[in-house]
C-alpha positions as CSV (number, residue, x, y, z in Angstrom):
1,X,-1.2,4.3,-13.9
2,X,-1.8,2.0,-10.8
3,X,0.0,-1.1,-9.8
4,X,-2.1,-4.6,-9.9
5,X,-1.5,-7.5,-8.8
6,X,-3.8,-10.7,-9.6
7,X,-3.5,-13.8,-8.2
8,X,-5.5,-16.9,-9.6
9,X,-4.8,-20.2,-10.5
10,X,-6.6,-20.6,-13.9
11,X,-4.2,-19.2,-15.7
12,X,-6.9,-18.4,-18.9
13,X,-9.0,-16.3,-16.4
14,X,-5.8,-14.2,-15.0
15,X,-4.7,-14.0,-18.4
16,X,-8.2,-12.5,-19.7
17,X,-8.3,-10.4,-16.3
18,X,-4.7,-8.8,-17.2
19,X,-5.5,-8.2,-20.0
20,X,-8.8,-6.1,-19.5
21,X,-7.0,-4.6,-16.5
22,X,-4.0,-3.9,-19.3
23,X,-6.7,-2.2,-21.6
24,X,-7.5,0.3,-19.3
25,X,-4.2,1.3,-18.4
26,X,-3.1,-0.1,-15.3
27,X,0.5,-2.1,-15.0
28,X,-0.5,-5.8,-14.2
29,X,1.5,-8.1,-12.0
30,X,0.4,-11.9,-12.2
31,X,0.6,-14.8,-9.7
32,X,-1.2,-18.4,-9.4
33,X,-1.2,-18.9,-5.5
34,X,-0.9,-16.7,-2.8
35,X,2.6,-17.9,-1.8
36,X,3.9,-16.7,-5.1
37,X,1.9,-13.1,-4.0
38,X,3.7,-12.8,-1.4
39,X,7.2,-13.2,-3.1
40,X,6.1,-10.6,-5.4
41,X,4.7,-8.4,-2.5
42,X,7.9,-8.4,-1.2
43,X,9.8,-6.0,-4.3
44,X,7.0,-4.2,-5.1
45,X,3.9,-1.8,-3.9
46,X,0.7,-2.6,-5.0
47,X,-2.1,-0.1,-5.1
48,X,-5.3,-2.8,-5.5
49,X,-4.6,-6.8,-5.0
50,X,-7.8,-8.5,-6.7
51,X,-7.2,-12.3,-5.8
52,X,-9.0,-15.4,-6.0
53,X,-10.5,-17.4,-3.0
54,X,-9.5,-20.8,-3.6
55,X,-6.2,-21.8,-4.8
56,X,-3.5,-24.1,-3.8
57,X,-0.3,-24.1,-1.9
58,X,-1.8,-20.7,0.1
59,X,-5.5,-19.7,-0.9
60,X,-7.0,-16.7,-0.8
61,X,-8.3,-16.2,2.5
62,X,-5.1,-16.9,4.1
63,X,-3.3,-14.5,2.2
64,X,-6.0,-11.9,2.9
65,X,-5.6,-12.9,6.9
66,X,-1.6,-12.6,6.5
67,X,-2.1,-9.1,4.4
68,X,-3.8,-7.9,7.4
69,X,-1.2,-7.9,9.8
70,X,0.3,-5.7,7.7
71,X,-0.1,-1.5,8.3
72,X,0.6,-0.8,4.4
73,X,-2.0,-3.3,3.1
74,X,-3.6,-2.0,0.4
75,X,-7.5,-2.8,-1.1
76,X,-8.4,-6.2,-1.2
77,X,-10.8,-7.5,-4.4
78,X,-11.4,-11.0,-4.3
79,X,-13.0,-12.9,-7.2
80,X,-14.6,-16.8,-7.0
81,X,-16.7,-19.3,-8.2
82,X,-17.5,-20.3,-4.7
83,X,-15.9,-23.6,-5.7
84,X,-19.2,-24.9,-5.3
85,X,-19.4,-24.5,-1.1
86,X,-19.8,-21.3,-0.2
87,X,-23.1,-20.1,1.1
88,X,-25.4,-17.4,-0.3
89,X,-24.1,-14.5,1.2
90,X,-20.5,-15.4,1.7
91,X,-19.3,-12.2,-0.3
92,X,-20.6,-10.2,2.8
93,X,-19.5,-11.9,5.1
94,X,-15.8,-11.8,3.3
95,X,-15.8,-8.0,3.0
96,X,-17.1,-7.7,6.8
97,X,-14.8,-9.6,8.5
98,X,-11.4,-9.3,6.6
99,X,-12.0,-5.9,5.4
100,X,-12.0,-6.8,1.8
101,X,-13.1,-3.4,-0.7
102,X,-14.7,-6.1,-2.6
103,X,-16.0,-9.7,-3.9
104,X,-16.7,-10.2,-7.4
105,X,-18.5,-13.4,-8.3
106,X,-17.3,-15.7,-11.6
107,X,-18.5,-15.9,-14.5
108,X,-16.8,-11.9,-14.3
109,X,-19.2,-9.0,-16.5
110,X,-15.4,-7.1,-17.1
111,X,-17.7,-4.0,-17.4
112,X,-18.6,-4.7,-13.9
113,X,-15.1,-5.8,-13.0
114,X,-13.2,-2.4,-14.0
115,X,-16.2,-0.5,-12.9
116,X,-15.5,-2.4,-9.4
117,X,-11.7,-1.4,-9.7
118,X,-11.6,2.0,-10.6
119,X,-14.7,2.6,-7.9
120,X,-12.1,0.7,-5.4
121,X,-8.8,2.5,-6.9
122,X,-10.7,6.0,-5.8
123,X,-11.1,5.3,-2.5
């Protein structure tokens, strides 16, 4: 059983995320911005993060950027819409230059989404 945690802001997606990630047996810690991430980062080891690019109060790149000064950080999976500016491409570049395992674009396939995490999980 790994340890999850997924951070979004739309509550109904995080909720349907949790609960596919739930399914398939993982333990599933939620938060809506990465400030709140980090409070729960703070009590407990993660295994995956999957988080969502844009959010307020702390998004997701930021959080990824902070995460990285860290030596126990573990895989990254980040999700988005592209909130309508992001650049064809932008996944790759994501992955490249913060070291992210992955980028998963919405609307989410969940067969492709737990495919993505247990491929992501093994490594």
């Amino acid at each position: 059983m790994n340890q999850i945690l997924l951070i979004d802001d739309d509550e109904a997606m995080r909720e349907t995320l949790a609960d596919c990630l739930d399914s398939a047996g993982h333990t599933v810690s939620q938060a809506e911005n990465g400030k709140k991430a980090l409070q729960l980062l703070e009590k407990t080891t993660y295994d995956l993060i999957i988080t969502d690019v844009f959010m307020p109060e702390l998004d997701g790149i930021e959080l990824i950027r902070i995460l990285g000064e860290r030596d126990d950080q573990p895989p990254i999976i980040t999700i988005s819409g592209g909130g309508g500016i992001l650049p064809p491409g932008w996944s790759t570049k994501l992955t490249d230059v913060y070291s992210v395992a992955s980028s998963i674009t919405k609307p989410i396939d969940m067969d492709f989404f737990l495919g993505t995490v247990e491929r992501t999980l093994l490594v």
